[in-house]
Backbone as CSV, one residue per row, in Angstrom:
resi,resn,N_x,N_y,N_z,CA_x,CA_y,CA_z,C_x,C_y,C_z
1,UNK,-32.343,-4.804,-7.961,-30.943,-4.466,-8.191,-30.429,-3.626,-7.022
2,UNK,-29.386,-3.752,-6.851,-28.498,-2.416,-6.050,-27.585,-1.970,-6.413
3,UNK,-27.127,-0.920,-5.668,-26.031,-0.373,-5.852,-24.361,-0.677,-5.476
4,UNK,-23.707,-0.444,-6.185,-22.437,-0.730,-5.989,-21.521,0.146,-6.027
5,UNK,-20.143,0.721,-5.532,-19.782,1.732,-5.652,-17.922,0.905,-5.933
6,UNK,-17.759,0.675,-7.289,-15.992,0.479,-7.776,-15.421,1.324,-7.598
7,UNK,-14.191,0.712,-7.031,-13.152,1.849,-6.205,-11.662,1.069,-7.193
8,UNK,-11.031,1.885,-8.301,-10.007,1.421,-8.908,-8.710,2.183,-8.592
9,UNK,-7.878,1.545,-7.636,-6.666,1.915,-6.719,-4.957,1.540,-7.121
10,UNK,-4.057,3.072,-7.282,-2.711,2.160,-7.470,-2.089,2.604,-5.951
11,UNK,-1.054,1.519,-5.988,-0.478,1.599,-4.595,0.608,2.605,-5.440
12,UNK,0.914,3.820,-4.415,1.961,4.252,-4.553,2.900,4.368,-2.871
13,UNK,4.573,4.852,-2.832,4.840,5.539,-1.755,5.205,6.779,-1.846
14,UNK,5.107,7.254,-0.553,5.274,9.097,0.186,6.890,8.790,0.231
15,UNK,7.336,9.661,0.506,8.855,10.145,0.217,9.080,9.784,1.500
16,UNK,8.735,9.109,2.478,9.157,8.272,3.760,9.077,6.846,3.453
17,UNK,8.433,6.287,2.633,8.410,4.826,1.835,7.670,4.206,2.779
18,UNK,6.866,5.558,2.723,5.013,4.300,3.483,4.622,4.143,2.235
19,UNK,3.593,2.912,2.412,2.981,3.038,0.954,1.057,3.593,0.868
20,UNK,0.923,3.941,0.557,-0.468,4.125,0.371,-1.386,4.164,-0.866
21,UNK,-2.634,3.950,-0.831,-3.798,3.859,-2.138,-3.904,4.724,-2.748
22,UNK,-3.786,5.261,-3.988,-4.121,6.488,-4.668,-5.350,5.787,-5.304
23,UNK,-6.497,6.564,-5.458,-7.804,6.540,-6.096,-7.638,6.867,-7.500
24,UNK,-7.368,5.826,-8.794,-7.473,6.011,-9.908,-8.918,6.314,-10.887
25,UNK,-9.598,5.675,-10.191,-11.477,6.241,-11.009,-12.199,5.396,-10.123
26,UNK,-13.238,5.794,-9.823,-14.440,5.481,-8.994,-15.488,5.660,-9.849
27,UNK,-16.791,4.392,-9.914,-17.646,4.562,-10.734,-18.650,3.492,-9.659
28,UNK,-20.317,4.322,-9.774,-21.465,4.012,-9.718,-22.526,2.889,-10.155
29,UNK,-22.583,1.672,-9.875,-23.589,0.756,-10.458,-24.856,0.376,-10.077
30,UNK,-25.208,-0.241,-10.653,-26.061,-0.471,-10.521,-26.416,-2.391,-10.844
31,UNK,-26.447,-3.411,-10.190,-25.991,-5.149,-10.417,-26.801,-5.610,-9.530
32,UNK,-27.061,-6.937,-9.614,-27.216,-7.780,-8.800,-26.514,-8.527,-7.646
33,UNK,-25.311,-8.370,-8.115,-24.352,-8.800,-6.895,-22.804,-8.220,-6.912
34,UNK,-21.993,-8.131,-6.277,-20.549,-7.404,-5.824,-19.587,-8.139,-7.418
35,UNK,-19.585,-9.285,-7.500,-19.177,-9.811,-9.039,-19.310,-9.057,-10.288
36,UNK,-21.042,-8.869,-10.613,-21.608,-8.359,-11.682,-20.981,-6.646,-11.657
37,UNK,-21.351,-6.481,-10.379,-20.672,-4.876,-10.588,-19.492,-4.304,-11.037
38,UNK,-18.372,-5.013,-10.740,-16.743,-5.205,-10.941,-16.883,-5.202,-12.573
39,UNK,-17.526,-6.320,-12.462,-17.330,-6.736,-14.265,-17.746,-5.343,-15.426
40,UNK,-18.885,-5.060,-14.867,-19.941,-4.058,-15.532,-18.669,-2.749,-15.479
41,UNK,-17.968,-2.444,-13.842,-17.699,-1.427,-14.305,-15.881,-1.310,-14.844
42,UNK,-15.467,-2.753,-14.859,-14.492,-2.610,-15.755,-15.225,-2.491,-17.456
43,UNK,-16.339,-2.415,-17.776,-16.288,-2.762,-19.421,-16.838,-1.134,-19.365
44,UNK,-17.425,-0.189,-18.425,-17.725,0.911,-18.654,-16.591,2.177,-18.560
45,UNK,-15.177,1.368,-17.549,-14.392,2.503,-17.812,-13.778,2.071,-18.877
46,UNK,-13.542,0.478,-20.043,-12.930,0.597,-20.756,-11.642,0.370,-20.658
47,UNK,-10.839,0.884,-21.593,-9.406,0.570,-22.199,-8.591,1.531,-21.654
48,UNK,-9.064,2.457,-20.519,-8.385,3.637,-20.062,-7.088,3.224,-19.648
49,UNK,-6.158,4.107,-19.759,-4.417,3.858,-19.579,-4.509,3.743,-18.028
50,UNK,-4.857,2.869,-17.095,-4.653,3.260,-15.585,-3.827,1.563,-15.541
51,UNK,-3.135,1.788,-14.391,-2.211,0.646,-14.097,-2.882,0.671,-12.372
52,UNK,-4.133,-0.230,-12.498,-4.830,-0.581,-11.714,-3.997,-1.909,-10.295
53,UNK,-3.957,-1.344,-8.842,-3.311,-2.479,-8.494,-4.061,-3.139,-7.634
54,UNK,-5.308,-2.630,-6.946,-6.200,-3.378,-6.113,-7.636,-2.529,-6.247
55,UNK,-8.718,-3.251,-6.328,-10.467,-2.795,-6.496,-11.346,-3.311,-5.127
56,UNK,-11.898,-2.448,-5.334,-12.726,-2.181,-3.715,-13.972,-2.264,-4.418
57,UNK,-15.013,-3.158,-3.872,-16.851,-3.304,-4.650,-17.063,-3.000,-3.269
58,UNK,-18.193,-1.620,-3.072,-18.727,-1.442,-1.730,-20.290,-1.586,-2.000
59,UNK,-20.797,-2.117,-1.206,-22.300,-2.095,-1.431,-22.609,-0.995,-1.265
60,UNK,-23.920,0.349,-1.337,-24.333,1.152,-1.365,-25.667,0.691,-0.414
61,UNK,-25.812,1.298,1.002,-27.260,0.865,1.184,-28.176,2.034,0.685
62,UNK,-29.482,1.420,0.753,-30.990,1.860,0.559,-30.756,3.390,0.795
63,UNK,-30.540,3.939,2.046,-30.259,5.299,1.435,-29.495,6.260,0.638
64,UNK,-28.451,5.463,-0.218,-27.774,6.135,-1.438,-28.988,6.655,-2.413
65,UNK,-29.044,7.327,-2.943,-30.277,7.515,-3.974,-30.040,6.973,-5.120
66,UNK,-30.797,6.483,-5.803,-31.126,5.106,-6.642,-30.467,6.032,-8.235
67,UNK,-29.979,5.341,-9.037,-29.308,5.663,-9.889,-30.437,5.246,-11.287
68,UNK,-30.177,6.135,-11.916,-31.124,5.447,-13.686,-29.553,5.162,-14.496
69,UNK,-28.675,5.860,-14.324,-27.241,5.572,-15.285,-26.214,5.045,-14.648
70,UNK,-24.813,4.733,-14.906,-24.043,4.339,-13.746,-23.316,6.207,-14.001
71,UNK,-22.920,6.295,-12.315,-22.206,7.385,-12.408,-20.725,7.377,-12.225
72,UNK,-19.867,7.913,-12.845,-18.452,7.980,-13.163,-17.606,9.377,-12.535
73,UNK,-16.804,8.790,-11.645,-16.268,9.865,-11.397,-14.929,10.139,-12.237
74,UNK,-14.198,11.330,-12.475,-13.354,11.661,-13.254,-11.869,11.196,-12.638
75,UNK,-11.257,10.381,-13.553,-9.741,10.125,-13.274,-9.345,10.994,-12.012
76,UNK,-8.154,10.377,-11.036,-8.056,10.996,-10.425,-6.222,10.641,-10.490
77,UNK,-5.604,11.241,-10.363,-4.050,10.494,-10.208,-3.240,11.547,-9.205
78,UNK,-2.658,10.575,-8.731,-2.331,11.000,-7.648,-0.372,10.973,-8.063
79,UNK,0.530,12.125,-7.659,1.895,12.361,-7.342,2.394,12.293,-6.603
């Protein structure tokens, strides 16, 4: 297995009407491939209220340290 690192992103804009990524939750896997991970970690964050507009699957190499759980980082929302 490896690691995977879900990146769940809304586009917002800055008060100049650039637009940029705000980081809505980031979570830790652990899959067989960039697919399985996505999937796994949409059913682990659930039904959470986020209005998700683009997801990032990054592979994790060999030196990330190896996970026994998936790890979840805490909502993040951005103003």
């Amino acid at each position: 297995m490896n690691s995977y690192r879900v990146s769940f992103y809304k586009d917002r804009f800055n008060s100049e009407g650039h637009s940029f990524k705000c980081l809505q939750h980031q979570i830790v896997v652990q899959s067989d491939g960039p697919s399985q991970a996505l999937v796994l970690a949409e059913q682990l964050i659930g039904h959470a209220p986020l209005d998700i507009d683009r997801v990032e699957v990054m592979h994790l190499t060999r030196g990330h340290r190896e996970l026994r759980h998936p790890e979840i980082e805490p909502l993040t929302l951005c103003t």
